[in-house]
N, C-alpha and C positions, 0 to 999 in steps of 0.2 A: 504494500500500500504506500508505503515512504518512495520507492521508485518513483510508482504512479506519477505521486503528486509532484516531485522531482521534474518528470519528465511531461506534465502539465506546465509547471512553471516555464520550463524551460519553451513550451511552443507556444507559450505566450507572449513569453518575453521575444520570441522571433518574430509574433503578428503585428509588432509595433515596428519593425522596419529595421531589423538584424538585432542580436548579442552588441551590449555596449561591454565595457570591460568591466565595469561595476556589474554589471550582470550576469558575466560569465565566472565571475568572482564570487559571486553567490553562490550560480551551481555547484564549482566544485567545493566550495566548502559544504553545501549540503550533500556530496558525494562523500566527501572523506570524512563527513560525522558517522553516517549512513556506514561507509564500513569499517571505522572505529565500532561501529555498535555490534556489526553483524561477527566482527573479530575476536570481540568480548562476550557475546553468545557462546560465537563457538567452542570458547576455551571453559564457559562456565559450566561445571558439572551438577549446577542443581539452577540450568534453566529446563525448563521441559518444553519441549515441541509440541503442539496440537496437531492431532491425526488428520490426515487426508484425506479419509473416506465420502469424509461431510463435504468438502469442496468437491471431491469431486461429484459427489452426487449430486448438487446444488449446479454444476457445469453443467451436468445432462440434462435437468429440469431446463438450463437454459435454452438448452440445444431443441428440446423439446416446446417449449413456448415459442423459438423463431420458427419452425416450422408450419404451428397450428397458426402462428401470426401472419405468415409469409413473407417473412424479413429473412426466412433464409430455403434456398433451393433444396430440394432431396440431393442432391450433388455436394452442395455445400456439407450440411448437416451427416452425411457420412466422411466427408475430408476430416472433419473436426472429430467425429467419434472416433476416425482411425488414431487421432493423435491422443485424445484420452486411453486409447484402447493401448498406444505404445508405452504412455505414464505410467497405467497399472502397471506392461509389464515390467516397469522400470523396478516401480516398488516392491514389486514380488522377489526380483533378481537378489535387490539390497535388504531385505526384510530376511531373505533365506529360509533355514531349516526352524531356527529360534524365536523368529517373527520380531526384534529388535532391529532397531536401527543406531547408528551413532552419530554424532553432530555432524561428521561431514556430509554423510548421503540423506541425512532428515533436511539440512538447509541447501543439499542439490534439488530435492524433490519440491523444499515448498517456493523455489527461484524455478524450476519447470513449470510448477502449479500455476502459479504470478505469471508466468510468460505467455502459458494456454489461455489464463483467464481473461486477459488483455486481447489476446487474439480473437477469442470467443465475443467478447464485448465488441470489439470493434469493427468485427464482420457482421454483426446482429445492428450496427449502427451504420453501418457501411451506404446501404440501399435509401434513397432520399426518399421512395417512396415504394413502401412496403406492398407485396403483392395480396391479392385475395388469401383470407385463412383457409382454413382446412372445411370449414362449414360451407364458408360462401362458396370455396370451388367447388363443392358440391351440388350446392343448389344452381351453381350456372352450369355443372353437366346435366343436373337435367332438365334445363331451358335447352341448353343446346339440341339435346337430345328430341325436345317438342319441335324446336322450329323445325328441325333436318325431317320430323315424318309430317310435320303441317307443308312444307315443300316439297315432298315427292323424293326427298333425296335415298331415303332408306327405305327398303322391301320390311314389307312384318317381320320376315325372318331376321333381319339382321335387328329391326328394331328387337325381338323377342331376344336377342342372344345379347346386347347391350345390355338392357335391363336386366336380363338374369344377375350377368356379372355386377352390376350396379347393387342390386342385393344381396348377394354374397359378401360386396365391401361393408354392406349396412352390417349384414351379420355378424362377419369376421371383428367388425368396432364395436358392434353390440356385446358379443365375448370378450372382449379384451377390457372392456369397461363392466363385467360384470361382478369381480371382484370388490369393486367400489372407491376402487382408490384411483390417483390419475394415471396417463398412460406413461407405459416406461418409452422411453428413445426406442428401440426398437419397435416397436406397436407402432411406432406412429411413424417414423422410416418406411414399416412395411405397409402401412394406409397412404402414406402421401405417393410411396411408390406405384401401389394400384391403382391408383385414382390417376395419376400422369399417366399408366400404360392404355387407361378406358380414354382418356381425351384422346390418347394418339391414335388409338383404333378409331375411334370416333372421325376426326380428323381424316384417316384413311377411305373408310367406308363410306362418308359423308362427301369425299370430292373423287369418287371416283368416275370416271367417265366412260363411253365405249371401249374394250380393248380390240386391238390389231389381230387380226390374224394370227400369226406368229406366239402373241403373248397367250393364247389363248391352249397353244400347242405344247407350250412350254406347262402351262399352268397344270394340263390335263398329265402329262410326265410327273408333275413336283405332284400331284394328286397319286401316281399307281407307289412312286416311290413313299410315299406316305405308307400307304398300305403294307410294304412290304416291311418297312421298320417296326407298324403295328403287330404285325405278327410275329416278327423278330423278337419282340419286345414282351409276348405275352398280353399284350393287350387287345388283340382282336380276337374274336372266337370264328371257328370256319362259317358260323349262318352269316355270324358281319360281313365276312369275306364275299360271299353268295348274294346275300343285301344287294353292299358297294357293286360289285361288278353287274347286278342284274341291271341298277341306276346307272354306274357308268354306259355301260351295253347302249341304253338307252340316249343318253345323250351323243355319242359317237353317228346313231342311224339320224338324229335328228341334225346334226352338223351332215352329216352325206346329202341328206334331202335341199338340205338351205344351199351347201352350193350346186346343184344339181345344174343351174346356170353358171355357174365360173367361177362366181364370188361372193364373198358375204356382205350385207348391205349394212351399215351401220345401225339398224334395228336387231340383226339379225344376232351380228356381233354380240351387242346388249344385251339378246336373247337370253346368246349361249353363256355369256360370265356371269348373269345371274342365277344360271342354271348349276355353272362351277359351284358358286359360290353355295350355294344348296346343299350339292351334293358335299363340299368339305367341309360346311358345319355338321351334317349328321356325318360325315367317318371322324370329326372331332368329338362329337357327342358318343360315337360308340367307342374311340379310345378310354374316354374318360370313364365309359359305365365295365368296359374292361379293367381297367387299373386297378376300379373301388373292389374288384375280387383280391387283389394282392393289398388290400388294402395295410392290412397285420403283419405281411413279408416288409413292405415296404419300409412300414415304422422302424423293423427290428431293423432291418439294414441299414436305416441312417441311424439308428441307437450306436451300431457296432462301427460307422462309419465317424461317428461322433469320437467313440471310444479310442476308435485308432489315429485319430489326428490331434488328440492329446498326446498320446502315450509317446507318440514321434514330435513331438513338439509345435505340433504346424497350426495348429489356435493354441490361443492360451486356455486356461483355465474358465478366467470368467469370461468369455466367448463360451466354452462349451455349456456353463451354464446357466447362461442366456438362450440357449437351444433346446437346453433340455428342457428349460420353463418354459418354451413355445411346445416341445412334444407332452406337456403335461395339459396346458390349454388344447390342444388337438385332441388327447384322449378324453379329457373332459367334455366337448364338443361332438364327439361322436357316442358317447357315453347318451346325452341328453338327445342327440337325435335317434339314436336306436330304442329310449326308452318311450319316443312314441310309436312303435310298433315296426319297427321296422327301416332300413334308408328310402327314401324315394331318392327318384333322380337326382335334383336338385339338390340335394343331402348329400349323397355318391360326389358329386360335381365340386360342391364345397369341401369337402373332404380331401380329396385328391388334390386342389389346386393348394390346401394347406399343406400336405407333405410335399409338393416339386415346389413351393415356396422357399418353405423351410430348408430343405437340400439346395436349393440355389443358393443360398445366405452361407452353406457351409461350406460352399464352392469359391465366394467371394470373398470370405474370411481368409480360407485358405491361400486363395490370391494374394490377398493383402500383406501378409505375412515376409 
């Protein structure tokens, strides 16, 4: 805090039109009180240091309110988590097997702390004018979402497949706040994240226009090679297979027919890629209702995939269990939809999109490392 206000004075004293020498005369003598003091801490064996935990938890709440405020990007807000995530492991390194520390690596830590915390403040202040919170972008997705089916822009199908996912986010935040207390940094990373990938679909699906020829041949390829990873994968059963190809079968005779004259007419075009689009929302809807059969393989596998990138060091500790309290909300979540009778679809759906969440998170963690 004596920095701080140090290094206030000091760009103060430059907005009057440069350092006079009586000015520069001050700083450093508020320098060299500053580490006469920090000198005489360090030598004193009955000063005690205050714990870290609380600042850094007090950081993440910060991290956490620029977001919901939107003074800070999902981009941002994980650059700065990465940097608390490197602190932790600083502390852990210097805390060791005994959990003490001694005056040199207690005042390396709380001049790291002081360095983040400044960073943290000054990127949360950075933005002149803050973007929509985490509420309002919501309610302007689904304005958006009115205007694009009051314009023609979207088929029911795709409006039907937005909304779903737009519900899933409600519920996914509805669980995370059901505990009753507010969201941790990652809750809210992984809602601000979802909610940017629905506008950019949005976005997509909302200005798409006729596709070419070509694009359409390519699409119908990236469609059979889908299928074949779904089977690879355990996620397609042979009737989906049977399904898919009876549909595809079908739009192939109906593109033969269309050029039957030479070429395709920009109606026709639009025909068929909304016909694509059709047919790749239902082989997406039956990977997903295949997966929710692995649903239990899946868990244990990232449990064990959790387990092994501790044991090799490649997350730390508290990364992993931050993971595991998201696989504990998951089982909780599935817990409460089975005990109304049963998964339906939509249940299957949400369920699934939280485990390839989850494992993507342990993918990026592991990156980051």
């Amino acid at each position: 805090r004596d920095f701080d206000r140090i290094a206030a004075r000091e760009e103060e004293f430059k907005a009057s039109a440069g350092l006079t020498a009586d000015e520069s005369l001050t700083l450093a003598l508020d320098l060299d009180r500053l580490s006469s003091r920090l000198q005489k801490m360090l030598h004193d064996p009955t000063h005690t240091w205050p714990g870290v935990d609380a600042r850094q938890a007090e950081l993440a709440g910060r991290l956490v309110e620029g977001v919901l405020s939107g003074r800070l990007t999902v981009g941002e807000a994980r650059q700065l988590r990465g940097e608390l995530e490197r602190f932790a492991d600083m502390e852990t390194r210097f805390t060791g097997s005994d959990g003490s520390l001694n005056y040199q690596e207690a005042l390396m830590l709380a001049l790291e702390l002081e360095r983040l915390s400044t960073k943290v403040e000054r990127q949360l202040n950075d933005r002149q004018i803050a973007g929509p919170g985490f509420d309002a972008q919501k309610a302007e997705l689904e304005k958006r979402i009115n205007e694009a089916v009051a314009s023609g822009r979207l088929s029911p199908e795709e409006v039907a497949e937005l909304r779903k996912d737009f519900d899933r986010l409600r519920l996914v935040e509805s669980t995370f706040r059901a505990s009753g207390g507010a969201l941790e940094l990652e809750e809210v990373l992984t809602l601000a994240a979802d909610l940017q990938q629905l506008n950019q679909r949005l976005d997509r699906v909302a200005s798409r226009r006729p596709i070419a020829q070509p694009d359409l041949r390519a699409r119908q390829i990236e469609l059979l090679r889908s299928v074949v990873d779904g089977v690879a994968a355990d996620r397609l059963e042979p009737r989906d297979v049977e399904e898919f190809k009876h549909e595809f079968d079908k739009l192939v005779s109906l593109e033969t027919t269309m050029l039957a004259d030479g070429a395709l007419a920009a109606q026709e075009q639009a025909l068929l890629a909304r016909e694509l689009d059709r047919l790749s929302n239902r082989l997406d809807q039956m990977k997903a209702e295949g997966a929710v059969d692995n649903l239990d393989v899946r868990q244990a596998q990232l449990e064990r995939e959790i387990n092994r990138a501790v044991a090799t060091r490649k997350i730390s500790p508290r990364m992993a269990a931050q993971l595991r309290r998201e696989l504990a909300v998951f089982t909780a979540l599935k817990t409460q939809f089975q005990a109304s009778g049963g998964l339906n679809r939509h249940e299957k759906a949400t369920l699934s999109h939280q485990l390839a969440s989850l494992k993507a998170r342990l993918q990026l963690y592991i990156s980051e490392r």
